[in-house]
C-alpha positions as CSV (number, residue, x, y, z in Angstrom):
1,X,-23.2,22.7,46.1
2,X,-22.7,21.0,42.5
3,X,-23.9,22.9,39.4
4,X,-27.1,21.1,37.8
5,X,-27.3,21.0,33.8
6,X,-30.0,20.8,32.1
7,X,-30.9,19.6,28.4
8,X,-31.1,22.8,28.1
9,X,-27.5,24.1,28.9
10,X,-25.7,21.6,27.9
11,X,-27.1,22.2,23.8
12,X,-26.3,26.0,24.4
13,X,-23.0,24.9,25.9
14,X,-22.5,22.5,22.9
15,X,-23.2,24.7,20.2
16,X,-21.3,27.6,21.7
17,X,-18.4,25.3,21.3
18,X,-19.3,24.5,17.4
19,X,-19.6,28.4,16.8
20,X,-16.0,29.2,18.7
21,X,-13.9,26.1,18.3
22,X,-15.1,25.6,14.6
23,X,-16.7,21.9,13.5
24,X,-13.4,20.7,12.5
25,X,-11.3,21.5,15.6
26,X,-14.8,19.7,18.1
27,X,-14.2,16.1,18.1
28,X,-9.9,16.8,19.0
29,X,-11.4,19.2,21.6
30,X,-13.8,17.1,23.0
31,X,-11.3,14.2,23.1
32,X,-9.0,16.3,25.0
33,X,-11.8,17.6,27.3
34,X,-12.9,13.6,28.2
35,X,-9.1,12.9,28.7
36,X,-8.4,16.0,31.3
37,X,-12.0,14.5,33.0
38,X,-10.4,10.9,32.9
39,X,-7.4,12.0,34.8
40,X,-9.1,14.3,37.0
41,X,-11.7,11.2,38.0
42,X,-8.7,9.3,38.5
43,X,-6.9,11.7,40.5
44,X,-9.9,12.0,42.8
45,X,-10.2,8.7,43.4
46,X,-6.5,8.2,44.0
47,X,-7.0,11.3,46.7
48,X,-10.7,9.3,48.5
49,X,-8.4,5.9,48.6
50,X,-6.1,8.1,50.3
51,X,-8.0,9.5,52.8
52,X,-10.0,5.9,53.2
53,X,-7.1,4.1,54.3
54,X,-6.2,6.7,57.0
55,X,-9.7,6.4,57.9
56,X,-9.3,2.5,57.9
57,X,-5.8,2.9,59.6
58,X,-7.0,5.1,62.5
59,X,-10.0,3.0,63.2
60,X,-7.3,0.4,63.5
61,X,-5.6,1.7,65.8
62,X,-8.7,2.3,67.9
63,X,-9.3,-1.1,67.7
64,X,-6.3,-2.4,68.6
65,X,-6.2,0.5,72.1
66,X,-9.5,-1.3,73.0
67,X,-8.0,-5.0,72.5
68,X,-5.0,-3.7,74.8
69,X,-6.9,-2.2,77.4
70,X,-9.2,-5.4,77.5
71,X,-6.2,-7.4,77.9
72,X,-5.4,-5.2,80.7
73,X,-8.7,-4.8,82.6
74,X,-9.5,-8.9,82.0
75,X,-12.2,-9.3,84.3
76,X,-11.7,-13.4,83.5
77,X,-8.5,-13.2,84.9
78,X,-9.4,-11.4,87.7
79,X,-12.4,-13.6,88.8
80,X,-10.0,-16.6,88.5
81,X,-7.9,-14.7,91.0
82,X,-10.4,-14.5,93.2
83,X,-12.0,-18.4,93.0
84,X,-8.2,-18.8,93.5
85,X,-7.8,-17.0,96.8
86,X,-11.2,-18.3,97.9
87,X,-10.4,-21.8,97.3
88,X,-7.0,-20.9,99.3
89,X,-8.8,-19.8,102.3
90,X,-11.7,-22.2,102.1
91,X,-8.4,-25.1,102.1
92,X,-6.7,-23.6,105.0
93,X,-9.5,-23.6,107.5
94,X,-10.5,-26.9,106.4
95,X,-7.1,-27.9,107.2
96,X,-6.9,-25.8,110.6
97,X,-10.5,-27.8,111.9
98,X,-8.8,-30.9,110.9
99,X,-5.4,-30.3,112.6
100,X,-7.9,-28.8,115.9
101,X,-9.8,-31.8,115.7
102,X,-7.1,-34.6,115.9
């Protein structure tokens, strides 16, 4: 769970920081605070790209399983096959009541 600020808290956190820091020293702190934020944004984004192309990798992979094991378990090929076979059969004892017939 993320911290919520308010208007509120942010002015006490803001002029907390002019009372301890001093008004000359706030805008090079503050400059330095929005820098270490940059970086850290950056960092965490660098980290989620990461992690989203092993996510994208992996459901890749899956993908490619599936493909293979369609390849394998063609049920095209298979019914070809067996038209195949039938039409095999259906020839022969065509052919055997034409030989039995002559």
């Amino acid at each position: 769970m993320l911290p919520q600020f308010g208007l509120s808290e942010l002015l006490l956190l803001g002029i907390a920081a002019l009372i301890v820091v001093g008004p000359k020293d706030l805008p090079m702190m503050m400059r330095k605070l929005g820098q270490w934020v940059g970086q850290a944004k950056k960092m965490a984004n660098e980290f989620r790209g990461a992690f989203d192309d092993i996510a994208r990798q992996a459901e890749l992979d899956e993908l490619r399983s599936e493909i293979e094991s369609l390849k394998k378990d063609n049920q095209l090929d298979k019914a070809m096959s067996d038209l195949k076979d039938a039409e095999k059969d259906i020839n022969a004892s065509v052919m055997s009541e034409t030989k039995g017939d002559t």
